[in-house]
C-alpha positions as semicolon CSV with decimal commas, in nm:
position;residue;x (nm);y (nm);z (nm)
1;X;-0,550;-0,250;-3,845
2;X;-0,887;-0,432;-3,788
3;X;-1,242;-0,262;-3,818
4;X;-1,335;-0,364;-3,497
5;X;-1,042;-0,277;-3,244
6;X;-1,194;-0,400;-2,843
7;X;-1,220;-0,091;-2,567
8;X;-1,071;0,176;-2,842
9;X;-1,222;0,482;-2,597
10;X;-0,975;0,322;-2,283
11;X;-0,687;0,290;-2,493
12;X;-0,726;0,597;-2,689
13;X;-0,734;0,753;-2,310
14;X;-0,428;0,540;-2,198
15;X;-0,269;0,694;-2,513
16;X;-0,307;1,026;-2,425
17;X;-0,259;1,044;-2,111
18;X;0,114;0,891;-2,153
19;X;0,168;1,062;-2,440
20;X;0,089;1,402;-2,240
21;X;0,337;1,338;-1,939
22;X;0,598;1,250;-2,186
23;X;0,581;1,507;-2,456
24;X;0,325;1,742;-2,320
25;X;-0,029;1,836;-2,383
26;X;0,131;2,122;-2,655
27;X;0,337;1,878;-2,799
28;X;0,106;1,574;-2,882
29;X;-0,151;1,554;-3,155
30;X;-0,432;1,313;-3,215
31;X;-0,255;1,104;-3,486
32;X;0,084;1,023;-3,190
33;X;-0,222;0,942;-2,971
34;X;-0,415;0,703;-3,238
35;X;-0,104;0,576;-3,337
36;X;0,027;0,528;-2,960
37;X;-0,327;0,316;-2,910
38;X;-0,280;0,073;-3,241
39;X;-0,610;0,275;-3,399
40;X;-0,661;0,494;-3,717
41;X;-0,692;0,889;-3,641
42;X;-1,083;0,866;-3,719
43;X;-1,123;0,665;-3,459
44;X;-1,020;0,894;-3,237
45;X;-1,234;1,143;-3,376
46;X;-1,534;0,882;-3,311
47;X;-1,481;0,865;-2,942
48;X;-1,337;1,238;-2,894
49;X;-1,420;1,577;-3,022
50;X;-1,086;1,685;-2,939
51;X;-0,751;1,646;-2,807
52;X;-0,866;1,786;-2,424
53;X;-1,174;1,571;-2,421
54;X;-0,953;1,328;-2,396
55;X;-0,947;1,391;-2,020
56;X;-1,278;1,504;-1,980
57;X;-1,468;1,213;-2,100
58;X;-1,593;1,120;-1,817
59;X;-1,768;1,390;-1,692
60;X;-2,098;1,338;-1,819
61;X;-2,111;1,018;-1,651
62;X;-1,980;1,146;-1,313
63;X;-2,268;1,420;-1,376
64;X;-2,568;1,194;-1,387
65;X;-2,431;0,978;-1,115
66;X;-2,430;1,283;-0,890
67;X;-2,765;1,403;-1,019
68;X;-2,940;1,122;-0,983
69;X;-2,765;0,998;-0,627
70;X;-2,938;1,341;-0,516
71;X;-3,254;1,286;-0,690
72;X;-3,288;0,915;-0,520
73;X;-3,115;1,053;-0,179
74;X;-3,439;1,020;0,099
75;X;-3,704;1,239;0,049
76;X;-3,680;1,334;0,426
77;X;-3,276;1,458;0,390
78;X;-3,186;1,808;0,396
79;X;-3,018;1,961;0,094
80;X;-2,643;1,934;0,235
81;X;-2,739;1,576;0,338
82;X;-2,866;1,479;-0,023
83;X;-2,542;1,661;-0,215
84;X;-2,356;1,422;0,078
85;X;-2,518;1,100;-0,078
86;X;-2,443;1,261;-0,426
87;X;-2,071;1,257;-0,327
88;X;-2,075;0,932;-0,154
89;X;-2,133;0,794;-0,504
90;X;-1,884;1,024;-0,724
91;X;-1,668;0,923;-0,458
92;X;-1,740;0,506;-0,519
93;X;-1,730;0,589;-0,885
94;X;-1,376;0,748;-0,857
95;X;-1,213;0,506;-0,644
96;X;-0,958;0,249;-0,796
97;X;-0,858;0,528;-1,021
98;X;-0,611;0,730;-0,755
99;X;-0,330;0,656;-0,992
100;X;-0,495;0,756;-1,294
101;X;-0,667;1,030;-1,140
102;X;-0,287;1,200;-1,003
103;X;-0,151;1,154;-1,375
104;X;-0,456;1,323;-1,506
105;X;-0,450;1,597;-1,280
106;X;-0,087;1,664;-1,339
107;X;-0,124;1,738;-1,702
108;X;-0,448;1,945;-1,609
109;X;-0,255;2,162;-1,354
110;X;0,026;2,203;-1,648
111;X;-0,182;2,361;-1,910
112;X;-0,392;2,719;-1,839
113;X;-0,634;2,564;-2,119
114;X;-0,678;2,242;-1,969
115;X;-0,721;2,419;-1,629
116;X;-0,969;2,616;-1,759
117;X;-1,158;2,387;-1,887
118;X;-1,168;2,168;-1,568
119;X;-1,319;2,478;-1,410
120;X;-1,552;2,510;-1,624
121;X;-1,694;2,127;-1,605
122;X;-1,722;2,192;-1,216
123;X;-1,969;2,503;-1,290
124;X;-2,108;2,279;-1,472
125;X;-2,141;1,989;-1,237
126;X;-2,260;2,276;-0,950
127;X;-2,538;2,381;-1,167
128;X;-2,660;2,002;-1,229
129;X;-2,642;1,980;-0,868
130;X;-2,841;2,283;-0,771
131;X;-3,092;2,165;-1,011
132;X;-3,111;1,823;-0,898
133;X;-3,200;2,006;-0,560
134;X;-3,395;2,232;-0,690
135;X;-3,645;1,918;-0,819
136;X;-3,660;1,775;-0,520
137;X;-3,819;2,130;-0,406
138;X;-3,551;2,304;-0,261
139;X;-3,584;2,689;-0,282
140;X;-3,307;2,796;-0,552
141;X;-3,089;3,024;-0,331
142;X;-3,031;2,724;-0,084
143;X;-3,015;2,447;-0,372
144;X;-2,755;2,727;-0,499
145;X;-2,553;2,694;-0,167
146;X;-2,531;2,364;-0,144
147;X;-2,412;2,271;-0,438
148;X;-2,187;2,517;-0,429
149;X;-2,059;2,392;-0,053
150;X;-2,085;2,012;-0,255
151;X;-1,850;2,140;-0,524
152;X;-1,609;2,327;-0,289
153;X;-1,617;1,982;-0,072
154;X;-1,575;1,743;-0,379
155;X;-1,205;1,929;-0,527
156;X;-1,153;1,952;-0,098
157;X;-1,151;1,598;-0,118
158;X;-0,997;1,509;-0,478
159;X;-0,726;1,732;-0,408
160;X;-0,668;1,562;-0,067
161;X;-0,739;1,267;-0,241
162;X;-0,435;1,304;-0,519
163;X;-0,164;1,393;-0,263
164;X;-0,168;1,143;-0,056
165;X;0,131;0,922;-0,059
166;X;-0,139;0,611;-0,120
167;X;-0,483;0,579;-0,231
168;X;-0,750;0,651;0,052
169;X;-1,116;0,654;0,044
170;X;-1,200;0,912;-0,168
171;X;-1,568;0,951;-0,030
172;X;-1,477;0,975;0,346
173;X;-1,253;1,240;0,227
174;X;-1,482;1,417;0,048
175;X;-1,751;1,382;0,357
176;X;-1,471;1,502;0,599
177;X;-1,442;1,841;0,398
178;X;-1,783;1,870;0,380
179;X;-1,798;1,838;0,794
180;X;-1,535;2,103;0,830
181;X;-1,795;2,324;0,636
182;X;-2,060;2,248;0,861
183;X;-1,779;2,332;1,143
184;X;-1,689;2,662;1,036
185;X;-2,032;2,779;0,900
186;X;-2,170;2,688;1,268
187;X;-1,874;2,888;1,448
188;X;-1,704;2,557;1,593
């Protein structure tokens, strides 16, 4: 193999994410997944800390897009409206990648661990939010709802999103569930 192997970290993904709706998560280690992308095992290891970051990669990114979509939302929007502009962008950043997105979500829903973990990163994500808000001077128990009504909105959406018989826009989706909220919270 060469040193210098071109988008390792999309292949190594590609990899895995075949390798785990064939075989399994359980059933597929790091060298069938190195292997499966035409790279050594330590370059794996250079891109991944694991096996299940594998599919979790990206969450960092999607994490400081939503941050700072909320940070740059107008000064003038309330909270709800802000965490909407955060979404609008996850939303952007997501689209193209319905296919993906169902095939990644299939392994995650077939593996308590990788489950798990997925509910972990949105805590995560819902406590970047509320901070986010929170900076822009938001009093913490309302930056707290929010994000939480953002979150609950956002896998709304996504899960809308990845059973549809085609790709839609993920955003308008994601918008939509956020509206019902404002619906039901307002006795409509």
């Amino acid at each position: 193999m060469s040193r210098w192997e071109p988008d390792a970290r999309g292949r190594l993904e590609l990899a895995a994410l075949a390798l785990y709706l064939e075989r399994g998560f359980e059933q597929t280690t790091v060298a069938q997944i190195a292997e499966r992308a035409g790279l050594a095992e330590r370059t794996f290891f250079r891109h991944y800390a694991d096996k299940r970051e594998v599919l979790f990669g990206g969450s960092a990114e999607l994490q400081t897009r939503l941050v700072t979509a909320v940070a740059e939302a107008p000064a003038e929007a309330a909270p709800i409206d802000a965490v909407k502009v955060g979404l609008d962008v996850i939303g952007g950043a997501l689209q193209g990648r319905f296919e993906h997105a169902r095939k990644r979500h299939r392994v995650i829903r077939a593996n308590p661990e990788l489950l798990e973990r997925e509910l972990i990163k949105l805590a995560a994500l819902a406590t970047a939010l509320a901070e986010a808000l929170e900076q822009r001077g938001v009093p913490q128990l309302t930056a707290n709802l929010a994000a939480e009504a953002g979150i609950a909105a956002f896998k709304i959406g996504f899960n809308r999103w990845i059973s549809a018989a085609k790709e839609q826009d993920l955003a308008l989706l994601m918008r939509d569930s956020l509206d019902e909220l404002r619906a039901v919270t307002a006795g409509q």
